[in-house]
C-alpha positions in Angstrom: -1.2 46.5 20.5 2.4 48.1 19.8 2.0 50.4 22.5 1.3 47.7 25.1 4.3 45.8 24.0 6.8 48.5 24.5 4.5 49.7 27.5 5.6 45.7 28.8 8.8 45.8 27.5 9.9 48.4 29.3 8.3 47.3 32.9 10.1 44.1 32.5 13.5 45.5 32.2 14.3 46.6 35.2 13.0 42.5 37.1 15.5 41.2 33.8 18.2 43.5 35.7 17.0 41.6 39.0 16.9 38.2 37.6 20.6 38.6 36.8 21.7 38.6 39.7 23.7 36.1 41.8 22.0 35.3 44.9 24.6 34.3 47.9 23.3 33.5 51.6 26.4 34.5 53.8 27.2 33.5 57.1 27.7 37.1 59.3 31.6 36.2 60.1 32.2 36.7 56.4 29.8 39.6 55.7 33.0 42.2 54.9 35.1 40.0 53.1 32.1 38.2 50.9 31.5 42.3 49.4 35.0 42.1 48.5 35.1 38.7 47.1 31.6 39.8 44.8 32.9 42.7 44.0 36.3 41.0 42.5 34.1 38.8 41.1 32.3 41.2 39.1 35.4 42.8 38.2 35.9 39.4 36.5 32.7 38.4 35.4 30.5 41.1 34.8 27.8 39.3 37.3 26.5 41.0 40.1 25.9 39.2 43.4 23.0 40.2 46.4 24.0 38.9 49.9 22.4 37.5 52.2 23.7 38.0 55.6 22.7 36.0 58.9 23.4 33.3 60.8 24.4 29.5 59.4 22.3 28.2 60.9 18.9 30.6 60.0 20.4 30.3 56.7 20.4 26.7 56.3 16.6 26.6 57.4 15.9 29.0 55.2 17.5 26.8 52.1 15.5 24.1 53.5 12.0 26.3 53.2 12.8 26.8 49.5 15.0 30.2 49.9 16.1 30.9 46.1 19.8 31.0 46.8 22.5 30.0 44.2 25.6 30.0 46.7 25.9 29.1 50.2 28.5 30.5 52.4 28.9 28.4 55.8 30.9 29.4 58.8 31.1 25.7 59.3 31.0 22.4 57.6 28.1 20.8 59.7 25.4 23.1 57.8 26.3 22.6 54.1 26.8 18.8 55.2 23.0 18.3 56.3 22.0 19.7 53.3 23.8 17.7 51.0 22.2 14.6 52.9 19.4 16.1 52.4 19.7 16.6 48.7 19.5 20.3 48.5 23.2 20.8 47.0 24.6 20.4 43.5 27.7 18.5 44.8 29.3 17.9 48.5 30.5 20.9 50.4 34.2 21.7 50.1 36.2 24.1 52.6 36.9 27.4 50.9 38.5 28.9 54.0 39.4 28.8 57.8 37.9 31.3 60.5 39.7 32.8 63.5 37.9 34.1 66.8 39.0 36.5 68.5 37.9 39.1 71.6 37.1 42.0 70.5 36.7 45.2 73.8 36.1 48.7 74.0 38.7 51.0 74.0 38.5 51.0 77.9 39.1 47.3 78.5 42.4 45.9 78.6 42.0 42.7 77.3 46.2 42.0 76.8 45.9 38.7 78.3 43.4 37.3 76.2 40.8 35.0 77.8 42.0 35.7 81.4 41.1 39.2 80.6 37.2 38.1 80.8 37.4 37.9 84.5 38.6 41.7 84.3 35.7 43.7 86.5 35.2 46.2 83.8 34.5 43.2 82.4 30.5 43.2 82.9 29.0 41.7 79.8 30.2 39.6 77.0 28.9 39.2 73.4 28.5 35.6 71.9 26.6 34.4 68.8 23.9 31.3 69.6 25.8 28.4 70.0 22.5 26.5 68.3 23.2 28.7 65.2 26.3 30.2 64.6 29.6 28.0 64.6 31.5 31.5 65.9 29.5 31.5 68.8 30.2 27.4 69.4 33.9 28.2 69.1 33.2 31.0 71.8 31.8 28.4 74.5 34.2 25.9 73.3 37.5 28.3 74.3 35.8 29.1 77.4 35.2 25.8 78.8 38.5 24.6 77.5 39.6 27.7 79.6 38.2 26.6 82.6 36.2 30.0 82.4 32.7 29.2 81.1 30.9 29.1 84.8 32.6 32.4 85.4 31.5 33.8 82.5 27.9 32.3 82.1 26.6 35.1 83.8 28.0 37.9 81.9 27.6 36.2 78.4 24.6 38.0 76.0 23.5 36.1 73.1 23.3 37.5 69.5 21.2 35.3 66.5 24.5 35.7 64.8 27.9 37.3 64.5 26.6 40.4 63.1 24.4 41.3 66.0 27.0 40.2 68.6 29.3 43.1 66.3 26.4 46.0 67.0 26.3 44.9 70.5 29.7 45.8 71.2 29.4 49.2 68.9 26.8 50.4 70.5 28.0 49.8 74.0 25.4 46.7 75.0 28.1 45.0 76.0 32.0 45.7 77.0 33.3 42.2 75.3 32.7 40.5 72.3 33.7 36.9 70.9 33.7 37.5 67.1 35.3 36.7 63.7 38.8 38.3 62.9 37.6 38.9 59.6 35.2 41.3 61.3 37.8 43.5 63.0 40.1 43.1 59.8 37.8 45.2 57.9 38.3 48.9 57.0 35.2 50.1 58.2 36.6 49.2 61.8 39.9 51.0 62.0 38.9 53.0 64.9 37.8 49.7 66.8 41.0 47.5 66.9 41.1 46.8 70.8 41.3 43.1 70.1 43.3 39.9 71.0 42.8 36.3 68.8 42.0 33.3 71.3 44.9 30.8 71.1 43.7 28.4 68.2 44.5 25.0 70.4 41.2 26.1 72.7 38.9 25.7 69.9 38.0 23.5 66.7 39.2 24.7 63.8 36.4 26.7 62.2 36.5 25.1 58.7 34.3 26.7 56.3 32.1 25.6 53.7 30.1 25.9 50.4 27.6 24.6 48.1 25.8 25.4 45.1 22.0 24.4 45.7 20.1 22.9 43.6 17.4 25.9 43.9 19.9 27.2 41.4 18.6 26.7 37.6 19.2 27.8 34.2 21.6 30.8 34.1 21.8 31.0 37.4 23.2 27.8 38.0 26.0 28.9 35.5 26.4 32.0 37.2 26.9 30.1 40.8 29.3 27.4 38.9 31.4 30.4 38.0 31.3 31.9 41.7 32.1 28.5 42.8 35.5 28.5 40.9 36.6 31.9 41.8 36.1 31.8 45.3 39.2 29.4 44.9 41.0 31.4 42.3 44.3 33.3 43.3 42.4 36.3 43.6 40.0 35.1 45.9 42.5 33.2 48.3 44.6 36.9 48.2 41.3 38.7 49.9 40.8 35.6 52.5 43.7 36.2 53.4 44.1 39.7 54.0 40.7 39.3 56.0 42.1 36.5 58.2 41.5 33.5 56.9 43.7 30.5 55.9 
């Protein structure tokens, strides 16, 4: 009988070492900054956090289907909103931070003139995020038509589920042109990609971003989210928004 004990003892350890962790669905525009942001907050807390990277707007279904997030990082207000209608949020969402978009080209585009650069003939196809699911890729349409560029451009345009995707589109060479998060392009990891020009913030909404604890969130890990919750608008955590971007 001892035997089995420790025998079961030590198979549960390592799903203990699971259950500890903080689980945070992230919208792709903050993908690089949100691994920053957890690992600061481990720094601080000793907690450990698992992303969960995609779309707002798969996300948000997802919550609604009985995901078992404790955090959810928006690239919009809209999302966070209809769940708190919906009673699927400890409290109303609150803006944590401010996106930018920008057009982000390969190397061999000159894109110096910012959305007039789209009609460029290198220019063959462009890189948005569904407008239906990702707030980056509403912006995108949004600064085009407010442009007067959107029939030119519907033809070249290539839709990505999310920010993300519409990044590996343009690093792999899918496309020539992509609309995208400055956050994105901010990141180390993309040093050797910095061909890129942020759209004049009057063409678009201001991207205002928001989060919510759910109420999927229990026990610990409801304490665990609270504490995530605070530091995302600690000093610390406005100081790596900001060197990412955002405002």
């Amino acid at each position: 009988m001892k035997k089995l004990l420790i025998i079961f003892t030590i198979l549960a350890l390592p799903f203990a070492g699971i259950a500890q962790k903080l689980r945070i669905a992230v919208a792709a525009n903050a993908q690089f900054v949100a691994k920053v942001l957890a690992q600061q907050f481990n720094n601080e807390s000793g907690i450990d956090a698992e992303l969960i990277v995609s779309s707002s707007g798969k996300l948000s279904t997802q919550i609604e289907q009985g995901a078992p997030f404790d955090v959810f990082l928006s690239a919009d207000m809209k999302y966070p909103q209809d769940l708190y209608a919906k009673e699927l949020t400890i409290a109303k969402p609150r803006v944590y931070a401010y996106g930018k978009l920008v057009i982000w080209a390969r190397n061999r585009i000159d894109i110096k003139h910012g959305m007039k650069s789209l009609n460029n003939m290198m220019v063959d196809k462009i890189a948005i995020a569904n407008a239906a699911l990702a707030p980056y890729g509403e912006a995108a349409v949004e600064a085009m038509k407010n442009s007067y560029l959107y029939d030119q451009l519907r033809p070249k345009l290539v839709y990505g589920e999310s920010i993300a995707q519409v990044n590996q589109y343009l690093l792999s060479g899918v496309v020539d042109v992509a609309f995208t998060a400055k956050s994105v392009v901010l990141d180390p990891s993309q040093k050797k990609n910095q061909n890129w020009v942020e759209v004049t913030p009057n063409l678009y909404t201001p991207i205002a971003q928001g989060v919510v604890v759910l109420k999927s969130s229990t026990g610990e890990s409801l304490v665990r989210a609270n504490k995530f919750y605070r530091f995302l608008f600690s000093p610390n955590a406005k100081r790596i928004l900001k060197n990412y971007g955002y405002r």
